[in-house]
Backbone as numpy.savetxt, mean C-alpha at the origin, in Angstrom:
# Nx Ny Nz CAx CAy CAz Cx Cy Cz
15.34 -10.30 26.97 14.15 -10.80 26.33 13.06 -9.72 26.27
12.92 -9.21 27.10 11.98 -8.37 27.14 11.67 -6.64 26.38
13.46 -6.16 26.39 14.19 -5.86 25.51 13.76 -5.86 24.16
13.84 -7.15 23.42 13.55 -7.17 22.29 12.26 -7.29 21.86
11.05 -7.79 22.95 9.84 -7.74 22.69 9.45 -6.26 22.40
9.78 -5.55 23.15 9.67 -4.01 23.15 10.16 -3.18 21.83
11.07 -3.75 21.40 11.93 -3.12 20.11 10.88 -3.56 19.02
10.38 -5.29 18.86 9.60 -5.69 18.01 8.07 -4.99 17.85
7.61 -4.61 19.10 6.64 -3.52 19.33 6.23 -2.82 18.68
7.63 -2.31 19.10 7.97 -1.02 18.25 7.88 -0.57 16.77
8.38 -1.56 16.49 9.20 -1.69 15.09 7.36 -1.78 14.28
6.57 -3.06 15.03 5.69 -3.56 14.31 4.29 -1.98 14.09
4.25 -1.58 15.21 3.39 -0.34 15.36 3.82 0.96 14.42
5.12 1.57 14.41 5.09 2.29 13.15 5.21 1.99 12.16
5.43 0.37 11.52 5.40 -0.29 10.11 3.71 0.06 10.13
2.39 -0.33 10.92 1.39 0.10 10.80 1.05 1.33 10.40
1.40 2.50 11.30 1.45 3.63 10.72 2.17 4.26 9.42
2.68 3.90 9.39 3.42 4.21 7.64 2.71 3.68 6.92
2.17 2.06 6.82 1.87 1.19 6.00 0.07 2.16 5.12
-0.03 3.27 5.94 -1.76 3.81 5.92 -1.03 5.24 5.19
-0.56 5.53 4.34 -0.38 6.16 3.69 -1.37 6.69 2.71
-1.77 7.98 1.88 -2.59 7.86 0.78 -1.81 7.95 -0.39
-1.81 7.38 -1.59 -0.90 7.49 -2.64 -2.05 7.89 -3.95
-1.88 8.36 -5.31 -2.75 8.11 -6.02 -1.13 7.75 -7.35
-1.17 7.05 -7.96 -0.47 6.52 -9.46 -1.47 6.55 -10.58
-0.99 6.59 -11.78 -1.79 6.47 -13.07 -1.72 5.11 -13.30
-2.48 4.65 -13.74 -2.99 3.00 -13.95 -2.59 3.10 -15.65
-1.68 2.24 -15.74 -0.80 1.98 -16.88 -0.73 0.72 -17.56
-1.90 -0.05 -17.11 -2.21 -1.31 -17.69 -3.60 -1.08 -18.53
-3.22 -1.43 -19.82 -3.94 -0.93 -21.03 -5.32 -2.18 -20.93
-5.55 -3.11 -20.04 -6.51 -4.00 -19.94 -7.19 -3.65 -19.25
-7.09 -2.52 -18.20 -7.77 -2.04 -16.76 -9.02 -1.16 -17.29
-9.55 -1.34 -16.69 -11.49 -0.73 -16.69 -10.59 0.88 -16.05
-9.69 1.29 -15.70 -9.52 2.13 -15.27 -7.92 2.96 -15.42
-7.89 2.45 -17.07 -6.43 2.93 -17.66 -6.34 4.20 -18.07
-5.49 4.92 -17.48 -5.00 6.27 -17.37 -5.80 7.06 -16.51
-6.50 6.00 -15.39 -6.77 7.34 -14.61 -6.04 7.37 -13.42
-5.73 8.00 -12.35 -5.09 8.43 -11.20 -5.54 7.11 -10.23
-5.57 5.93 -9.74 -5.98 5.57 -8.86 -4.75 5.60 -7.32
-5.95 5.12 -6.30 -4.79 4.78 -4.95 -5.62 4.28 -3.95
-5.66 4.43 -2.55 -5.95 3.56 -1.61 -7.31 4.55 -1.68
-7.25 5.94 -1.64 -8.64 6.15 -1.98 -9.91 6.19 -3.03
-9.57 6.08 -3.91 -9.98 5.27 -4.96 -11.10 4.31 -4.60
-10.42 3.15 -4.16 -11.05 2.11 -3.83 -11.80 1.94 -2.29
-11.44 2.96 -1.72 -12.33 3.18 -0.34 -13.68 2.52 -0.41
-13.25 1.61 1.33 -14.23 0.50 1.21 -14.05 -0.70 0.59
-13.23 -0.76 0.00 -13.00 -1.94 -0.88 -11.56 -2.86 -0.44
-11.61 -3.86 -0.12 -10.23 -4.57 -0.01 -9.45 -4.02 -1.25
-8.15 -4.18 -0.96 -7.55 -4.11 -2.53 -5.98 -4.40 -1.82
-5.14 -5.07 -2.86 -3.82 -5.75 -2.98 -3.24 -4.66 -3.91
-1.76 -4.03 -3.26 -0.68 -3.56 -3.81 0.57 -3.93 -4.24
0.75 -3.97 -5.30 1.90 -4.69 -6.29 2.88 -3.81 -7.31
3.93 -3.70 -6.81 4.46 -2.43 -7.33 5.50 -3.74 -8.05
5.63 -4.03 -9.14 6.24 -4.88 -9.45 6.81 -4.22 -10.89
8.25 -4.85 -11.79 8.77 -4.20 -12.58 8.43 -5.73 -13.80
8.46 -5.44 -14.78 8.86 -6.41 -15.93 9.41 -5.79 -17.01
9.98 -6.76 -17.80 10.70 -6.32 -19.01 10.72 -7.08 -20.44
C-alpha cells in the first residue's frame, strides 16, 4: 500500500513539472482577435487560459 502511494506521488509530481512547459503555436482560427500570430502559455501570462489541441475534419 504504501508502495503505491509513493509511485502515485511520484507519477503525480513530474506530470506537474512537465505539465509547466513554455510552447508558442500560430493561432489558425480565422475568428481569433489573434489569427496568425504566435501565441502560448506566455502570451497570456497572468491570465487563466484552457488548452485544446483538438483535430476536426
Amino acid at each position: 500500500m504504501i508502495y503505491n502511494m509513493k509511485k502515485i506521488s511520484i507519477i503525480l509530481f513530474i506530470s506537474v513539472l512537465i505539465g509547466q512547459y513554455d510552447y508558442s503555436l500560430e493561432d489558425i482560427n480565422p475568428s481569433s482577435e489573434y489569427y496568425g500570430n504566435n501565441v502560448g502559455t506566455s502570451f497570456f501570462e497572468g491570465k487563466p487560459t484552457l488548452h485544446y489541441f483538438g483535430h476536426f475534419s
